[in-house]
N, C-alpha and C positions, 0 to 999 in steps of 0.2 A: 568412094564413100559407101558404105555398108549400110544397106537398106535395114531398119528396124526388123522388118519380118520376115528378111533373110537368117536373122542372129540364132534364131531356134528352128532347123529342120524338122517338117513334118505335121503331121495333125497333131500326133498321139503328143507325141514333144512338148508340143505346145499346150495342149489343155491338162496336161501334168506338173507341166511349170506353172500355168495361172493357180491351179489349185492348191498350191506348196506357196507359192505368193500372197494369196489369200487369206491362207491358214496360218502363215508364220510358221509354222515348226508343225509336223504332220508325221505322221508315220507310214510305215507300206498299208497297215491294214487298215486307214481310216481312210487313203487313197483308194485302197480296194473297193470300200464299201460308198466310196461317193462316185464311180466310174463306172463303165459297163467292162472294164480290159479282163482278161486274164491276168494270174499272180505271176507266170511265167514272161507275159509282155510288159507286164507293168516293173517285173527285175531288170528285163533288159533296158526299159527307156530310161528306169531312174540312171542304171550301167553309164548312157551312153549321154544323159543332162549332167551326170558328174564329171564324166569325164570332158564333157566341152566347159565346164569350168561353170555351168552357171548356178547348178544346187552343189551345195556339200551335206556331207554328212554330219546331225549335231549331237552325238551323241548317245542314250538309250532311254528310253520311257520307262512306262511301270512295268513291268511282267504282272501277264493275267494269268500264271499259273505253269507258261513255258518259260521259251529264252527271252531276253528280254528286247523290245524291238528297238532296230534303228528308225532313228528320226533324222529327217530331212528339213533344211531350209535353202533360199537363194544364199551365194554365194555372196555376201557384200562387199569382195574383192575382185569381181567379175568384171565390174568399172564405173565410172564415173558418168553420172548426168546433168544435167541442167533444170531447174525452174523457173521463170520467167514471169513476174506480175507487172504487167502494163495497165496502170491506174490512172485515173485523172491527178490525182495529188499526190502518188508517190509513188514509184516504179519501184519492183527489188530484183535482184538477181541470186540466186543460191548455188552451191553446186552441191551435189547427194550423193553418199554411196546406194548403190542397189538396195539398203535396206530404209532409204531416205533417212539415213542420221545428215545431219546438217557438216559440210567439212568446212564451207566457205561462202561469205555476203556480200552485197554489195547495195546501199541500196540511194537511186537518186531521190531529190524533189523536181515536181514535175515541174519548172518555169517557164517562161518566155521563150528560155534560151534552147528548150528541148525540143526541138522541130525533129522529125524521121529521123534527117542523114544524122543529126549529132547525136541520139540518141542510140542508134544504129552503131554505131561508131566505138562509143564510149559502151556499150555493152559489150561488142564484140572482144576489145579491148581486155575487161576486166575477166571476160569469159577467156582470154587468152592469160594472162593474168594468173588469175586462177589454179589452172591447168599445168601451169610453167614453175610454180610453188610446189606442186608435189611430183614434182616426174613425168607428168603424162603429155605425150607426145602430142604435138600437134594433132585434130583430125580423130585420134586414139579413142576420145568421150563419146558413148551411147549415141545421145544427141539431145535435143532440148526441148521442152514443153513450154509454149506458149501461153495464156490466161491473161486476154486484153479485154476491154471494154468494147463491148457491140455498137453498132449493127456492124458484124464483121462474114465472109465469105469462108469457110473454115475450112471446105476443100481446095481453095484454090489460095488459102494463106493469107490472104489479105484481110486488114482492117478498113472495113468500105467508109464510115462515116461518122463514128463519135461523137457527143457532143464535148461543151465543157473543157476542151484543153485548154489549158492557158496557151501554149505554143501554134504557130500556124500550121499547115502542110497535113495535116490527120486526115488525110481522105484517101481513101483507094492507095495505101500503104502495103506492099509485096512485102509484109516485113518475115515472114518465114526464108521465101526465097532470097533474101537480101543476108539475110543471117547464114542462111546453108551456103550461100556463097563466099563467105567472110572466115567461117571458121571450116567448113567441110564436114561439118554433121549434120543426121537428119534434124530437120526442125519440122514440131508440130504445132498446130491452132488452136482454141478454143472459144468462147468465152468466157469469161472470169470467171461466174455464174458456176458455169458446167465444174471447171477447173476446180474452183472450190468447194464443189459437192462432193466432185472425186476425192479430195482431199480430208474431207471427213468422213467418206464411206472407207476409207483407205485406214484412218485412225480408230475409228470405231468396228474394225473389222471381227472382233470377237465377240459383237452382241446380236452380228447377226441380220440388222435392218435391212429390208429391200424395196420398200417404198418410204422415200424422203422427198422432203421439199427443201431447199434453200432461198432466203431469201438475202439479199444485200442491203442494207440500207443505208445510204450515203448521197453524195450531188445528186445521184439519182435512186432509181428501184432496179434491181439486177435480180432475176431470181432462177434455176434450175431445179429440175423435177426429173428423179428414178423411180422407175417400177419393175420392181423383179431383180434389181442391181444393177437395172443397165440406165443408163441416162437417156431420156426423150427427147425426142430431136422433132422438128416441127418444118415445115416447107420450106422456110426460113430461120433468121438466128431470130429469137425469141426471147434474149435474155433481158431486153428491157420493156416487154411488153405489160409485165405486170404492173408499171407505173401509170398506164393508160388506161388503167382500169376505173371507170367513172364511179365515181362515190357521191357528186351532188353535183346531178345535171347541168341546175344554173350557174355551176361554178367556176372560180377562174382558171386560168389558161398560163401555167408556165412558161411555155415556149410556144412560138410560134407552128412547131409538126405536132404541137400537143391536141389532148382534145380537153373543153371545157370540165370543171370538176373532174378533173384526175385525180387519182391516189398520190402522183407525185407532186400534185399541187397542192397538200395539205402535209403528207408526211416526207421530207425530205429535204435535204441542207440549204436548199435555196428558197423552197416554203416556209422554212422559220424562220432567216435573213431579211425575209420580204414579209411577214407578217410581223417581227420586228421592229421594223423602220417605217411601218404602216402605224404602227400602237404609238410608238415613241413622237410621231407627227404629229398623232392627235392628244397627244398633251399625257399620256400615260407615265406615272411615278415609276422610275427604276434604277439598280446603279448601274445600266447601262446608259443613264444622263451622263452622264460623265463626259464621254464622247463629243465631242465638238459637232459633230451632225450626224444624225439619225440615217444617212444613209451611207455613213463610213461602221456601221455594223455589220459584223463577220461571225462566223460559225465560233470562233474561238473566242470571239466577246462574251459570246452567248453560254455557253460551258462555263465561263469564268463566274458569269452571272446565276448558273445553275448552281454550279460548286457553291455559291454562298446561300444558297435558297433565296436567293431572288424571287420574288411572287411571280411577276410579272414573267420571268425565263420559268418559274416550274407550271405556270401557266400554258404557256407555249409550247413547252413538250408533253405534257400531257393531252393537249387538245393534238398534237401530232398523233402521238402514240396511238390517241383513240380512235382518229380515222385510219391510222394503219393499222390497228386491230380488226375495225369491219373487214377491210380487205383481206387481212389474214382469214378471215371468218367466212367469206364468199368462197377464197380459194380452198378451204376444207371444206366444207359442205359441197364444191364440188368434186376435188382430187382423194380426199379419207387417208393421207399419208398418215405413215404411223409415227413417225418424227418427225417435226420440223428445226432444222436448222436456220436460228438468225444472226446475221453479223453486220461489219460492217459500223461507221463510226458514231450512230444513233444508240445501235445497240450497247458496242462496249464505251458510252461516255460515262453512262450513268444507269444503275439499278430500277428508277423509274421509268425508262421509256421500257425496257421489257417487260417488267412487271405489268403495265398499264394495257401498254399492246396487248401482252396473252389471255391477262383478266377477262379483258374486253372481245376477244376472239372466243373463250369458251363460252362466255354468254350468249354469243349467237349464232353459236354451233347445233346445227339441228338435232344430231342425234346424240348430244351430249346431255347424261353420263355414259350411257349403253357403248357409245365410241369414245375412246379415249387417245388421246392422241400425249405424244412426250414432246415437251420446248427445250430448247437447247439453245444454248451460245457458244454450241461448238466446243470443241475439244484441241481446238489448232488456232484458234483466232483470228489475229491479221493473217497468220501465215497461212492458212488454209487455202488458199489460191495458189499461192507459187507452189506448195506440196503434193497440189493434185495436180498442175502443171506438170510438175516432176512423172508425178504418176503418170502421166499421158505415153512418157516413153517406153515406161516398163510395159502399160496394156497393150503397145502400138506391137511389141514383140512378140504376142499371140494370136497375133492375125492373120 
């Protein structure tokens, strides 16, 4: 098995190729003037990254007055990689060329029946699958990127403890090494979070941003944070930390490892299931009556109920929204990203819970208007996680 950061010999190799990855299509003299190389070194590595097959040549740009220049990109025939989203509700599998065009899906729902090994199994499978539909040899593909749900161990590949699966066995899951075993490629970790920031810094690569936020909102609060372009990594995995963020002290307590008045006990798919079935107990009009009992209500009753303006359902997510906008509003007045990124099945259900959220986040933005920050719902969507997944492979080859 060919180690990722075997694939590109050398330093110069490699911080040549990240910058031609970056850039999409680049020419010698905008490489020239973003490196410290010479013109004479910087001919030979593009020489010697063409000919191991990983840039090509695409063509010529403008002429500034001479000949006109060659322009370089990766090779999106170099090979084949993996993306990988391990969700509570819905896992997907992709495969990518080197320029992450999409060539092939796969994607489960998360049930009962998806414990590790089967899970394991049936991915391995389809990633075999896959691979056997276009020629490619066993072993032959890059290798794969990982984007699971925290709290996970991300040097040592495992998933330590998740909440929320429907299925048993999620605990202290070797699911990197179980996968490298099964097919013979490298396999990388993340969490989701991180995966999916990468996936939009990876999309929005020509506007430039180097401090971003992501936030997730879904069963839970999942959020990652870059500065500079690089992704912030903290003692531990941190991806669901932002949920624990207290927003009212005396207030309730999701789970059991939570702490009172969390973020994620007001804003998130089990705080509005359980305020809910709390409203509807105490005698609350809604066409969620319908329902035979108040605590057979689910997140998809609740959307059904949104979709028709239900008072009572646009009640409920606004009052979400609004305490997830304070907390959007602490984490800017501390972090000052210049975009934030929101996703995740809150976000894209309905036009009101973002709208409501970001209203409410710049009103209690300290130093707004003088700081201006950009809201987003992303440029990749659901897919944003298994893309930068993907992308984990390409970045793991410049190291």
């Amino acid at each position: 098995m060919t180690r990722l950061q075997d694939r590109i010999p050398g330093r110069k190799q490699k911080d040549v190729f990240a910058l031609v990855h970056k850039r999409s299509v680049v020419s010698k003299q905008e490489l020239l003037e973003s490196g410290d190389w010479t013109g004479s070194t910087l001919t030979r590595t593009l020489e010697e990254l063409t000919a191991l097959g990983v840039l090509e040549e695409a063509g010529f740009g403008e002429s500034t007055g001479g000949r006109r220049p060659i322009l370089y990109r990766t090779n999106p025939a170099y090979g084949v990689l993996f993306g990988l989203d391990i969700s509570r509700m819905y896992s997907l599998l992709v495969l990518y060329d080197m320029h992450l065009n999409k060539l092939d899906s796969h994607r489960w729902t998360m049930t009962e029946r998806m414990t590790p090994d089967v899970f394991i199994a049936e991915v391995a499978a389809q990633a075999e699958a896959m691979l056997a539909a276009r020629g490619v040899p066993p072993g032959a593909a890059l290798g794969m990127g990982i984007g699971a749900v925290g709290p996970l161990d991300r040097s040592a590949g495992t998933i330590v403890a998740p909440l929320y699966f429907p299925a048993q066995g999620w605990q202290n899951v070797p699911i990197a090494a179980a996968l490298e075993e099964r097919l013979g490629i490298p396999v990388l970790l993340d969490n989701g979070a991180n995966a999916a920031l990468l996936g939009e810094h990876w999309a929005s690569r020509g506007q430039q941003y180097q401090h971003l936020l992501y936030i997730h909102v879904g069963v839970g609060l999942r959020s990652s944070m870059m500065v500079g372009g690089k992704l912030v990594y903290g003692a531990v995995d941190m991806e669901g930390a932002i949920g624990q963020m207290i927003v009212q002290a005396d207030g309730p307590k999701l789970h059991p490892g939570g702490n009172y008045g969390s973020l994620e006990a007001y804003a998130s798919i089990h705080a509005l299931e359980q305020r809910a079935q709390s409203q509807l107990k105490l005698g609350r009009d809604s066409l969620l009556r319908t329902l035979p009992e108040p605590d057979k209500v689910q997140y998809h009753h609740l959307l059904q109920a949104l979709g028709r303006r239900d008072p009572l359902a646009v009640e409920l997510f606004t009052q979400a929204a609004t305490y997830f906008g304070i907390g959007l509003a602490n984490l800017l007045n501390i972090l000052h990203p210049e975009k934030v990124i929101l996703g995740g099945p809150l976000i894209s259900a309905d036009p009101l819970f973002f709208q409501t959220c970001t209203r409410i986040a710049i009103q209690n933005t300290y130093y707004y208007p003088s700081y201006q920050v950009l809201f987003s719902r992303g440029e990749l969507g659901e897919e944003a996680l298994v893309t930068g997944a993907a992308a984990m492979v390409i970045g793991a080859m410049t190291e």
